[in-house]
C-alpha angles and dihedrals in degrees: 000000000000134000147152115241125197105015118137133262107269092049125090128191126207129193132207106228100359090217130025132180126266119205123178107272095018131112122199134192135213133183119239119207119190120195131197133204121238111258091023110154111261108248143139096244121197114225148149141231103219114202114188130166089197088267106057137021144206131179114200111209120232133164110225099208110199106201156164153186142249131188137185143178124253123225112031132200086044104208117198143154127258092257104028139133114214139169122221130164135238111219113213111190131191124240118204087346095306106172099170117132115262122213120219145212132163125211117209133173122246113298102027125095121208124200127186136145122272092249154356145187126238118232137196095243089037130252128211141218130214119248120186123205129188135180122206116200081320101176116237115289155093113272133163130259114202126198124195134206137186131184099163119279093007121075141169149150149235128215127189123179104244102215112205107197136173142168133229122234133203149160128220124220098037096188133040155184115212125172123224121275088021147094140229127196134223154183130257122189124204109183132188115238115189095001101301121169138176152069116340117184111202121205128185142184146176127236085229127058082222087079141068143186141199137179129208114235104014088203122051126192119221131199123194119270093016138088123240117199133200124195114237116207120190116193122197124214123243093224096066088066090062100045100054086049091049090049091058104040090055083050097054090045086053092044096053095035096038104052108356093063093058083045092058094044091046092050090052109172100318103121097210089057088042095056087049093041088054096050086049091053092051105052080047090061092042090053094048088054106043095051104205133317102266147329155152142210150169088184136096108342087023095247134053115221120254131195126315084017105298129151128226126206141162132245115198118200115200120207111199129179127169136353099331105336118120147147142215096237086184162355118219112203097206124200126197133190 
């Protein structure tokens, strides 16, 4: 006969078959099956399995472990960007050496994917999952990440706040005069938005080759709630100014030898021809050295011409933080003259 002696309450143990012969010689085998009731204490529990044929006895001594699982996220609070892809882990633990496998799903809000394995095993010293997690143009704000497990018949689950943060950009002054063959300074902004905090490397560039641009520093450092700055400095290239002053002066020559010449020979000596002739000569000399009323450009030679013969252009500062994630933080409308 065979039975389990000294189990607690809530454990039941079930032989199959619950005798067997025995014959000199012969070994024979039998299956145990050990239930628990739902709600039973976690605990290791020394026991024993009695066989007895009535004469003689022997207890073999075993150790009924009731146990569980838990399981958590890490980290938590997860921070990301609004369009950001980030690994985080998922920690099974054993309770009272459960080793059962464990099945997995993960419950995210709109616009936030979720990604873990369809199942893990819990381990005394702990194991971990990978869980992926990627927003997609998730507007700011704090929402919840929910992970499920079932052992049947346990089951439980995990939350971490998923923390969507961002920072603001921007540039002062946003227009400028600059002089040829000099340099103006100015301010970028970097702001935190919903407690970000981290490294933001900051690029710039001109729509003309005649331009440059430098920050200082490249990298800024942002803590949550605060502000960090750069200074900006554009320098502008000698060589524009004399560009724009060789350009007019190639269109007031045309100007004088191209049509004021035919003009001279029309009028002749008639005075009344000549005064109108005159007048005519002189709004085409004004024309060749104003160049124009206004205008502005990115394309083709990089600037348009303004008024008095100035030049305008475009500086462009980048704020990037992150795998892929970036920002214009401004746009420099640059004068030259």
């Amino acid at each position: 006969m065979l039975q389990c002696v000294g189990i607690p309450a809530q454990v039941q143990c079930q032989f199959n078959p619950f005798s067997v012969p025995l014959h000199p010689g012969d070994t024979s085998g039998f299956n145990l099956i050990v239930s628990v009731a739902r709600g039973a204490t976690n605990g290791s529990y020394p026991a024993v399995i009695r066989a007895s044929d009535g004469i003689l006895t022997y207890d073999l001594p075993i150790t009924i472990n009731i146990g569980d699982f838990s399981m958590n996220i890490v980290p938590n609070p997860i921070q990301m960007l609004p369009s950001q892809l980030l690994s985080s882990n998922v920690i099974l633990a054993s309770i009272f050496h459960y080793d059962q496998a464990v099945w997995l799903s993960c419950s995210v809000p709109a616009g936030v994917q979720c990604d873990v394995p369809p199942f893990g095993k819990p381990a005394s010293a702990s194991s971990q999952v990978s869980l992926g997690v990627q927003t997609q143009s998730t507007p700011v704000g704090n929402y919840q990440i929910v992970i499920n497990g079932v052992s049947t018949p346990l089951s439980h689950s995990a939350s971490a706040q998923l923390q969507v943060w961002d920072f603001n950009s921007s540039v002062t002054p946003t227009t400028a005069t600059i002089k040829a063959g000099t340099s103006a300074d100015f301010n970028v902004n970097i702001d935190s938005v919903n407690g970000f905090n981290g490294i933001v490397d900051l690029y710039c560039g001109a729509s003309n080759v005649g331009i440059s641009c430098a920050l200082n520093p490249a990298s800024v450092t942002v803590s949550a709630g605060s502000t960090a700055s750069s200074t900006l400095t554009i320098t502008v290239a000698p060589g524009l100014a004399s560009n724009t002053k060789s350009n007019l002066a190639i269109a007031y020559a045309l100007g004088i030898s191209g049509i004021g010449l035919p003009l001279f020979l029309y009028c002749g000596r008639n005075k009344h021809k000549l005064v109108r002739c005159t007048v005519a000569l002189l709004v085409l000399s004004l024309a060749s050295c104003g160049g124009g009323m206004s205008g502005t450009g990115t394309g083709g030679n990089g600037g348009g011409a303004g008024s008095g013969g100035s030049h305008n252009y475009v500086v462009t500062v980048q704020a990037n933080s992150g795998i892929g994630y970036g920002k214009p933080a401004g746009k420099i409308q640059i004068t030259v003259n």
